[in-house]
C-alpha positions as a Markdown table, in Angstrom:
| # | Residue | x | y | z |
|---|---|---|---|---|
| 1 | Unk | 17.6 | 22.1 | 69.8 |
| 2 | Unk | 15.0 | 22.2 | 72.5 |
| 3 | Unk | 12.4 | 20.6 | 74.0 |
| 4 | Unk | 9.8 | 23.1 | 75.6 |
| 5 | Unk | 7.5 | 22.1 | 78.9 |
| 6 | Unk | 4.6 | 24.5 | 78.8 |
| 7 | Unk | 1.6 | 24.5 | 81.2 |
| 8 | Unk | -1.4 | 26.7 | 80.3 |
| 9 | Unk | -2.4 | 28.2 | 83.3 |
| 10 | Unk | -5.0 | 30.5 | 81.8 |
| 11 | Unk | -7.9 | 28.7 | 83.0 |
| 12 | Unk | -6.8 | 29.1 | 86.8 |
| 13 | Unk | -7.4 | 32.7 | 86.4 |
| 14 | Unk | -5.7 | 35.2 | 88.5 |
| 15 | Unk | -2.3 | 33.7 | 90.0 |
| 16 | Unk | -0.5 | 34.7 | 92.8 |
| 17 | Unk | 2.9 | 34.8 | 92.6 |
| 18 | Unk | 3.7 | 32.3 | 95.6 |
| 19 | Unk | 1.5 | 29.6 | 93.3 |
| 20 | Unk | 3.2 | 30.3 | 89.9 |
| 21 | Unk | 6.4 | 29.9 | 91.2 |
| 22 | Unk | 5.4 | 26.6 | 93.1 |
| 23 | Unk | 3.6 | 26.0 | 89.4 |
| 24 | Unk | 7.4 | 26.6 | 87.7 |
| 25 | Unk | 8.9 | 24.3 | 90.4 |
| 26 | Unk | 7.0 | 21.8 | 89.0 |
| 27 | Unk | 7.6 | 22.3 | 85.8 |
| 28 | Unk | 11.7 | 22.1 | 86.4 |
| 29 | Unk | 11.0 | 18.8 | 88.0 |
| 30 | Unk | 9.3 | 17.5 | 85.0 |
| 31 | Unk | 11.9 | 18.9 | 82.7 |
| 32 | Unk | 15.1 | 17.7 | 85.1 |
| 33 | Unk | 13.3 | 14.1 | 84.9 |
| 34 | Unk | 13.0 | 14.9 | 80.9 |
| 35 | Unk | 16.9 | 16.0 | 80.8 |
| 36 | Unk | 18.3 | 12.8 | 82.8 |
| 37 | Unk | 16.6 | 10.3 | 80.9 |
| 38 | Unk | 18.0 | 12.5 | 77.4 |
| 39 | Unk | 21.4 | 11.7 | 79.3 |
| 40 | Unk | 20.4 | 8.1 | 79.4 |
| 41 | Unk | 19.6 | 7.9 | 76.1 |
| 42 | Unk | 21.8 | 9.8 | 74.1 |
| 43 | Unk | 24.3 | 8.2 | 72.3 |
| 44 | Unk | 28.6 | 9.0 | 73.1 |
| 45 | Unk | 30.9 | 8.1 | 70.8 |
| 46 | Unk | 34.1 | 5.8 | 72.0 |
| 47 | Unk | 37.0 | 7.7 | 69.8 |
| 48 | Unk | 39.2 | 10.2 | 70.3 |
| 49 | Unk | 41.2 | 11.7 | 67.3 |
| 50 | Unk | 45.0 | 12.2 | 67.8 |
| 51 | Unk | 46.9 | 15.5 | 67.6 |
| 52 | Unk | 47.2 | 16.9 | 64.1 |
| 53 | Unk | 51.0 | 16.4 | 62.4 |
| 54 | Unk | 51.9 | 19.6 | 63.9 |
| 55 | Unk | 50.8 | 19.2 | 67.2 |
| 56 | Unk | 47.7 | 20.9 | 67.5 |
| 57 | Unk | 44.8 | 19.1 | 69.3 |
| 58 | Unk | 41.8 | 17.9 | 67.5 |
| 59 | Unk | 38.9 | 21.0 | 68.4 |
| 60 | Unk | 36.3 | 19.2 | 67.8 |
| 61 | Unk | 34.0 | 16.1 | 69.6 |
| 62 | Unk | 35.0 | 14.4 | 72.9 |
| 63 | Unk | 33.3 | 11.1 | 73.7 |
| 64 | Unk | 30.2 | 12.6 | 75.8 |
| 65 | Unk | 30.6 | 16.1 | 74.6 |
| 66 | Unk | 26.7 | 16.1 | 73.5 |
| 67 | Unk | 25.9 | 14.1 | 76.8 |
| 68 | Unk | 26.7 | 17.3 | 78.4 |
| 69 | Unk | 25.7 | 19.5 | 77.1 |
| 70 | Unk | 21.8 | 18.6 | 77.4 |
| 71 | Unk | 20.7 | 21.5 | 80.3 |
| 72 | Unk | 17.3 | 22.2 | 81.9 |
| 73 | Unk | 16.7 | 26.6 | 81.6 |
| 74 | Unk | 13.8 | 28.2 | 83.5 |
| 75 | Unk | 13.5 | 31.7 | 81.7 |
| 76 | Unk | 13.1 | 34.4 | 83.7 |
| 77 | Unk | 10.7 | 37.1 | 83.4 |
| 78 | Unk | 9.3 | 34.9 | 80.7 |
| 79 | Unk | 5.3 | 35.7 | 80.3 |
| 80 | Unk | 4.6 | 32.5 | 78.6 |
| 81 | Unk | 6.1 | 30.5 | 81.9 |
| 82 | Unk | 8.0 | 28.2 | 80.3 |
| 83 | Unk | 11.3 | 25.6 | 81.0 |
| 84 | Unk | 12.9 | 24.4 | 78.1 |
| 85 | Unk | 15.4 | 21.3 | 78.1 |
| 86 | Unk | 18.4 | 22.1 | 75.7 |
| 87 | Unk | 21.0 | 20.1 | 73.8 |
| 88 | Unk | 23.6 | 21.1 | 72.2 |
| 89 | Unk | 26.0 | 24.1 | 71.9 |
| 90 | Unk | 25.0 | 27.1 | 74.2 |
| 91 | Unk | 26.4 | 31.0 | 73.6 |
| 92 | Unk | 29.9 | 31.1 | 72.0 |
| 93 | Unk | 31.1 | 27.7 | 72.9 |
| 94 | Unk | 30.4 | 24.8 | 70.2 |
| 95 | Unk | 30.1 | 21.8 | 72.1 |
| 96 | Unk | 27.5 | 19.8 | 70.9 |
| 97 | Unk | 26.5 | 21.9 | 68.1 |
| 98 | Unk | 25.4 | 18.6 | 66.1 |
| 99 | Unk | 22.8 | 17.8 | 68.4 |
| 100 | Unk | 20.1 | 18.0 | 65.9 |
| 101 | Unk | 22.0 | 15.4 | 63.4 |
| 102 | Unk | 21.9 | 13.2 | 66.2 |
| 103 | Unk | 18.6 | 13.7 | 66.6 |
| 104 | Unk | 17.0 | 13.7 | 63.3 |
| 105 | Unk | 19.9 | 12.5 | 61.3 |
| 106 | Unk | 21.9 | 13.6 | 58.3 |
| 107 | Unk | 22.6 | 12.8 | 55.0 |
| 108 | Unk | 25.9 | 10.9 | 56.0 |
| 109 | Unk | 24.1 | 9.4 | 59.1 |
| 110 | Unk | 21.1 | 7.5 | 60.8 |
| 111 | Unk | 19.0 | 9.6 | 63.6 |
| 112 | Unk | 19.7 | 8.5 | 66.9 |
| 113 | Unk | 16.9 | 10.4 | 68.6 |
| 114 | Unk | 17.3 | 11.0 | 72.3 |
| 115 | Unk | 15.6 | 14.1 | 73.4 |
| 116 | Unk | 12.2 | 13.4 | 72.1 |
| 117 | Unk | 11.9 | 9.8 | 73.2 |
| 118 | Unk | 13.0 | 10.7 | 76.5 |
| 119 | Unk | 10.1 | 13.3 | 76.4 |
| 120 | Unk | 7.3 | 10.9 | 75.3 |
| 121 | Unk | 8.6 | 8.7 | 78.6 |
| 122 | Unk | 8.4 | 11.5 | 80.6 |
| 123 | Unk | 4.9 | 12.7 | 79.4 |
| 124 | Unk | 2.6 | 10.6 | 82.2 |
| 125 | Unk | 4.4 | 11.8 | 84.5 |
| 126 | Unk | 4.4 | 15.5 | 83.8 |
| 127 | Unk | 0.5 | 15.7 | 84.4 |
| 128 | Unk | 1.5 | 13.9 | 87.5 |
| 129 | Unk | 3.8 | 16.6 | 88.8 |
| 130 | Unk | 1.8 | 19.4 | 87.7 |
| 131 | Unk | -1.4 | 18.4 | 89.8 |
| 132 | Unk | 0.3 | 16.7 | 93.0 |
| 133 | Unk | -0.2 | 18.6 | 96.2 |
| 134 | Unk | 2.8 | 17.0 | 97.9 |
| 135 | Unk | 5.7 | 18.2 | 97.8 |
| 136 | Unk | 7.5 | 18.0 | 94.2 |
| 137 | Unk | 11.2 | 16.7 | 95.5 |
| 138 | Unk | 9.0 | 13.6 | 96.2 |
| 139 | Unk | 9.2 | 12.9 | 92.1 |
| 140 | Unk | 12.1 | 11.0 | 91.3 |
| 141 | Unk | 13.6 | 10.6 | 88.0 |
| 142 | Unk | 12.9 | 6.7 | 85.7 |
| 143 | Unk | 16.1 | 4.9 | 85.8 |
């Protein structure tokens, strides 16, 4: 599950490529401040499950596994420009890989959403970041 920052810079033109990586520096800003306040938000359960009978560990959730696994990726090469917060499982690992029954919910269970809230907060602010001329490590994320 993602959430996906994009900025359309067509109407600047021509950019050079000192400005459209100060542009993408922006736009990780925007999406690190979109990422902590997911963190804030998103629920973590308070249970651990004990070893199965024959000793094996349970493989599954650990109280802030989800919590974690929310990341901020700037894609490379990437001719659309974009940075993308994640949650959830990333690659081979599984951790968080319910992220989206969090989110929108299940049949078994309520949605608890976290990712989008956090990026309707977050949404003033983006326009904010994108058009300062100061420097961006002046933004600071809401608490």
């Amino acid at each position: 599950m993602s959430c996906k920052i994009t900025y359309d810079f067509r109407s600047i033109g021509v950019i050079e490529e000192r400005v459209e990586k100060n542009l993408m520096d922006r736009c990780e800003v925007a999406a690190e401040m979109i990422a902590t306040r997911a963190r804030q938000l998103c629920p973590v359960g308070t249970t651990r499950r004990p070893p199965y009978k024959n000793g094996q560990p349970w493989s599954a959730r650990e109280p802030g596994t989800l919590r974690n696994s929310i990341r901020v990726t700037r894609l490379k090469g990437d001719p659309n420009l974009n940075v993308r917060v994640y949650a959830g499982s990333r690659g081979k690992t599984n951790d968080g890989y319910y992220a989206h029954m969090v989110e929108y919910g299940s049949v078994h269970n309520t949605k608890k959403a976290f990712l989008r809230p956090a990026a309707q907060e977050i949404r003033g602010n983006i326009e904010m970041i994108m058009t300062s001329g100061g420097d961006v490590a002046d933004t600071s994320p809401m608490e």
